[in-house]
Each structure stands twice: as C-alpha cells, then as structure tokens.
N, C-alpha and C positions, 0 to 999 in steps of 0.2 A: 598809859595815856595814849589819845591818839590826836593824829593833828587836826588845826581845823578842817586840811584840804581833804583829809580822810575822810570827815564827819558829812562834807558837801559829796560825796561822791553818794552817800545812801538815798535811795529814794523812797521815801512816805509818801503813803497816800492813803485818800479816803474810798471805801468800798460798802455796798450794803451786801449781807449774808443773807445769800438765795437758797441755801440747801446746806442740811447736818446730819451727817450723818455716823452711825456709830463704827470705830475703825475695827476691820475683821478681824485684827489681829494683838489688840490691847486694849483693858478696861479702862484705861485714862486716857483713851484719843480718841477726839473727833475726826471726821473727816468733812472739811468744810468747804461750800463754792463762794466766792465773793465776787461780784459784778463789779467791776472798774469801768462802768459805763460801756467803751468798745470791745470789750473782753473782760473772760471770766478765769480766776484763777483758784488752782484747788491747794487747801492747806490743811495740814496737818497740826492740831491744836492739843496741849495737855490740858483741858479746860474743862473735861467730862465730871471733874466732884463737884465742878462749882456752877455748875449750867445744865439744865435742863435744855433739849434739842428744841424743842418748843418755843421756846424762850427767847431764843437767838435768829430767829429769822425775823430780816427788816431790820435788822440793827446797824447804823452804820456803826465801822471801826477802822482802827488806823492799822497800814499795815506798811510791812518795810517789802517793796516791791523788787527792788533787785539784787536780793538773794538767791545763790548760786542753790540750783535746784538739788533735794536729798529725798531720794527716799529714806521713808520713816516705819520701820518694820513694814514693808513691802506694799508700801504707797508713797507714789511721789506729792511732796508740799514743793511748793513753788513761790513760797512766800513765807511771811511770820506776820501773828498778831502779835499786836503790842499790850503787855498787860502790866498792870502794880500789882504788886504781890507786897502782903504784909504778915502780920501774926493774926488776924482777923479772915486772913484769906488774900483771895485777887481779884481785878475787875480790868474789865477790858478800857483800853481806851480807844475813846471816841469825841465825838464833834461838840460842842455847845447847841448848834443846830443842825439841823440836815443840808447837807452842800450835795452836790451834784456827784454824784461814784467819779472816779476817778479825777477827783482833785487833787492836786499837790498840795503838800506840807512844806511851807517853807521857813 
C-alpha cells in the first residue's frame, strides 16, 4: 500500500497522440509522441496487439507525467499510458470529452 501523500505527489495528465510509431527494437512496442499542449513527450507503449498505428492518432489519453525517465530497449519513454487490462484484453484510458492537452488530473 502506499500513502496518500505518495499517491498526490503523481502527476496525470491529459495529452492527444501526434505520432506512432513502430519500436525498432520489439514487436510489442510502440513508440509514441503526446502533445501536453506546451510540450511534447515520447513514450514507449506495449499497446502494439491491441492497436492499430492508425487508430491512435487524435486520441486524447491519460498519462502519469512524472515518471523518472527509462529507456525501453533503446528508446527513451518519458512517461506511461494508462490502460485497464482484462481477460477480453485492454483499453486505454482517456477523457469523457476532449479537454485541453495538458490538463491535470486531480
């Protein structure tokens, strides 16, 4: 478990998906750009059996913004999407409506 003050220190946010691209170096990653209105961040996604590249631009989704940046078999992510994952599969999460790139999640 973690505490609340842990859980306030993450920051969400909303972004639209500018560009996907397929990762040079594995069949299950994308490599994705997300517009947070004043800046754009690149992330590394296992999204590729459930997503078509197509498909995913103009999407807004939520992402957790101040993750300590990884490369991902030799591409840096600088972020994470947020997805539900079940026995039917996963789905990204995202907005009810379109808000503005770089809104917070509170």
């Amino acid at each position: 478990m973690i505490s609340f003050n842990d859980f306030k220190e993450m920051e969400l946010g909303v972004g639209t998906i500018k560009d996907v691209q397929d990762h040079p170096d594995a069949d299950k990653l994308y490599v994705v750009k997300v517009s947070l209105g004043d800046n754009e961040i690149q992330l590394v996604a296992g999204i590729k059996p459930y997503y078509e590249k197509e498909n995913l631009i103009g999407k807004q989704v939520v992402v957790v913004l101040n993750l300590e940046p990884a490369v991902i078999r030799g591409v840096e992510s600088s972020g994470m999407l947020l997805i539900a994952k079940d026995s039917n599969g996963m789905t990204m999460l995202t907005t009810e409506k379109r808000v503005e790139d770089g809104s917070s999640i509170s």
